[in-house]
C-alpha positions in Angstrom: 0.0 0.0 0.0 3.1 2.5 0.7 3.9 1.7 -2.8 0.6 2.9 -4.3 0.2 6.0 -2.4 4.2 7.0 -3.1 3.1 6.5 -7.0 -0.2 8.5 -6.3 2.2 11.4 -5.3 4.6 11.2 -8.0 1.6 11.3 -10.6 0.5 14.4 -8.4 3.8 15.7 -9.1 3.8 14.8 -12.8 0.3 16.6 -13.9 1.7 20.0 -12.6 4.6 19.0 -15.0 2.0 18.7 -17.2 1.7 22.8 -17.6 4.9 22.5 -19.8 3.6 21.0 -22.5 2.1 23.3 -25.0 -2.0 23.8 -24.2 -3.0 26.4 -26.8 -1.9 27.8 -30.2 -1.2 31.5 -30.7 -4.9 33.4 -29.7 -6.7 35.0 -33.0 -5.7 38.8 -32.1 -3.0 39.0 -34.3 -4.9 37.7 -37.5 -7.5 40.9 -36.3 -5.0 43.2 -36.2 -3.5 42.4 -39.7 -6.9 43.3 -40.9 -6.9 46.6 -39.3 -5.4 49.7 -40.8 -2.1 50.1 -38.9 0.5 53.2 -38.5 2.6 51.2 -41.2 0.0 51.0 -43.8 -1.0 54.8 -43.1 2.4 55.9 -43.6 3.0 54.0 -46.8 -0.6 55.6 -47.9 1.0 59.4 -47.3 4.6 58.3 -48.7 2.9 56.9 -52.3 0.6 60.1 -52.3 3.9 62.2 -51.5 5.1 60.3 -55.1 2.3 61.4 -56.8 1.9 65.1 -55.7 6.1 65.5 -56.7 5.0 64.6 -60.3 2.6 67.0 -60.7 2.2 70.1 -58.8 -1.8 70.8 -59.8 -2.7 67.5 -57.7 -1.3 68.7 -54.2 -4.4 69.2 -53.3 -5.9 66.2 -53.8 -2.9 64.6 -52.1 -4.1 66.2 -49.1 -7.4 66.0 -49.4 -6.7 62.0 -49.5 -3.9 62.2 -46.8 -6.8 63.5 -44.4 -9.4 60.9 -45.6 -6.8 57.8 -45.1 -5.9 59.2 -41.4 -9.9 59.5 -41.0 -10.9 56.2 -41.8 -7.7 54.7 -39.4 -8.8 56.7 -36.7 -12.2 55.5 -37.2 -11.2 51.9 -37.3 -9.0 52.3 -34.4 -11.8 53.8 -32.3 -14.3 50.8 -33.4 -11.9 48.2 -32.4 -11.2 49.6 -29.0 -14.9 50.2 -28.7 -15.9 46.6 -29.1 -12.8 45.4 -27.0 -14.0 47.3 -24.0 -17.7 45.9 -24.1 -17.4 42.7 -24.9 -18.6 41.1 -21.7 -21.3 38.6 -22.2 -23.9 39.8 -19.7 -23.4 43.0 -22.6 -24.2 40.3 -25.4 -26.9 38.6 -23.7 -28.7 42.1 -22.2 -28.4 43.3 -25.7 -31.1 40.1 -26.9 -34.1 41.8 -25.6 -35.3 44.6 -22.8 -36.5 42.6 -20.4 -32.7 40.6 -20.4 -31.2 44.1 -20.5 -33.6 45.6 -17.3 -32.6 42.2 -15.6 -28.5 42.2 -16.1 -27.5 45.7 -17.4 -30.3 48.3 -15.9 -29.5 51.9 -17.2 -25.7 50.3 -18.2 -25.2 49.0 -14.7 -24.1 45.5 -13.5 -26.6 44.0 -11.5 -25.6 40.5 -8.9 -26.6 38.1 -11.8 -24.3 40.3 -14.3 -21.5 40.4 -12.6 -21.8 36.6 -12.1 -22.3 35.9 -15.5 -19.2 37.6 -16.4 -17.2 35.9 -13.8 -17.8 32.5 -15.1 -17.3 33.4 -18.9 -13.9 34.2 -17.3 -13.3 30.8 -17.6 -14.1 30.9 -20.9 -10.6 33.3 -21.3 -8.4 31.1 -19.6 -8.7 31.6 -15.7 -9.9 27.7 -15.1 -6.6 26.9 -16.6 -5.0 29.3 -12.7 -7.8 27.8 -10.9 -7.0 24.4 -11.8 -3.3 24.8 -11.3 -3.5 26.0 -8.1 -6.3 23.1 -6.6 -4.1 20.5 -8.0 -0.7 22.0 -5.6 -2.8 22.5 -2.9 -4.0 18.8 -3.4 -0.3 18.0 -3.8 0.6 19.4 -0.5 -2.4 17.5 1.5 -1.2 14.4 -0.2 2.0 14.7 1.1 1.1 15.2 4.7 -1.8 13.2 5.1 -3.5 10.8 2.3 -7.2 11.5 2.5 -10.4 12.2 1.1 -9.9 16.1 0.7 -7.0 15.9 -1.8 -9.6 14.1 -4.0 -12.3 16.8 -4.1 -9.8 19.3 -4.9 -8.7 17.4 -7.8 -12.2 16.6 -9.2 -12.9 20.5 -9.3 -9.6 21.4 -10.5 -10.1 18.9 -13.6 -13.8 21.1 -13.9 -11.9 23.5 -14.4 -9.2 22.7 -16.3 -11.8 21.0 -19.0 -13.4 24.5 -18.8 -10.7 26.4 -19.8 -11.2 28.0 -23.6 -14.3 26.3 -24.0 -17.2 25.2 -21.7 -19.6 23.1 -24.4 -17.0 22.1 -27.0 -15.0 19.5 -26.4 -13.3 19.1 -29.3 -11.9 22.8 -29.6 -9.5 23.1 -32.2 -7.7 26.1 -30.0 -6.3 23.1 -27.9 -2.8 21.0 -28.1 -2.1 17.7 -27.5 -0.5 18.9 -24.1 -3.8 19.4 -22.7 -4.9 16.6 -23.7 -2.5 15.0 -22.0 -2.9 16.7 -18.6 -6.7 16.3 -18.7 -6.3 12.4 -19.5 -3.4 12.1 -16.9 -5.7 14.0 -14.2 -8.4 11.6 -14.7 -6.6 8.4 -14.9 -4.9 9.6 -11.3 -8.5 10.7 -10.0 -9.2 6.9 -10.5 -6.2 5.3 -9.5 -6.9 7.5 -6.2 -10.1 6.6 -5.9 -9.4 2.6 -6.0 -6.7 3.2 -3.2 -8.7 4.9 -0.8 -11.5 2.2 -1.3 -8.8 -0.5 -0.8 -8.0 1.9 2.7 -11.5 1.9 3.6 -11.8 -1.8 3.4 -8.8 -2.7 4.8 -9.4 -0.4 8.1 -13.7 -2.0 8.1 -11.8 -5.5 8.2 -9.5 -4.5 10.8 -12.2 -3.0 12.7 -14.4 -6.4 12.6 -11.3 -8.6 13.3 -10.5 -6.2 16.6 -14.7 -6.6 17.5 -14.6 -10.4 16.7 -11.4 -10.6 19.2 -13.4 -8.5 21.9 
């Protein structure tokens, strides 16, 4: 039995190794920003209309006139994107459906208790499982070590919640995740089990100890 629960904590050990593997591909922000007008672009924009307004002098003004148009539209863009970045929680999206949502999560652009929860969970959504997780399964670790009971178990259970949470709650078959987290989520729940089937071997043992000890009484 010393042998079991000495390889229960080295498996402990090796899922937090886990987190070195690679989880998730690069996030879909850059490809956004390549499809928004940058400084770069602008500048090109004003050095080709500089081009054209040396070879002729009558079409300086036009030059300008499209100079201020080009930084127009990129200020406009700019201001979209950071518009949409800033309210992009989802008790926003979900409000916005109908009035009575909106009068029950977002009352005059305010967060009411149910909003604010809402917008805690999709958290999870953005990666914050994946912290939650990590930190359950070293706390876990740490009661293992000292004592090898039924609370290091619980902890693990809800840390793999929340670790199959991460990214995606309903999908899960998400094509943002790598075959390191596959790999910690199917090395978290084969240790769940093999923990599970040694504390059911401890229970029995000490229930057969306990009726030996009556029987000798």
């Amino acid at each position: 039995m010393k042998t079991r629960i000495k390889l229960s904590k080295l498996l402990q050990i090796g899922l937090l190794l886990t987190f070195f593997l690679p989880f998730f591909p690069q996030g879909c922000e850059p490809k956004k920003a390549e499809n928004t007008p940058t400084a770069d672009s602008t500048f090109l924009a004003v050095d080709s209309l500089k081009q054209n307004s040396s070879e002729s002098t009558n079409q300086m003004g036009k030059s300008d006139s499209l100079k201020t148009t080009v930084a127009k539209s990129t200020t406009q863009n700019t201001d979209k994107t950071e518009g949409n970045n800033e309210d992009g929680e989802l008790s926003t999206k979900i409000s916005q459906k109908s009035p009575f949502l909106k009068f029950l999560l977002r009352p005059n652009n305010n967060y009411t208790g149910v909003a604010c929860l809402i917008d805690c969970f999709s958290l999870l959504e953005l990666g914050y499982g994946l912290g939650i997780a990590f930190i359950l399964w070293l706390i876990a670790l740490i009661i293992k070590l000292k004592d090898y009971n039924n609370i290091f178990i619980l902890l693990n259970i809800v840390g793999f919640v929340f670790m199959y949470w991460t990214h995606s709650m309903f999908n899960i078959m998400n094509e943002k995740r790598l075959w390191g987290f596959w790999v910690c989520i199917i090395w978290s729940a084969a240790m769940i089990m093999y923990d599970c089937i040694i504390l059911l071997k401890i229970r029995k043992d000490r229930k057969k100890v306990g009726a030996s000890t009556r029987s000798d009484l």
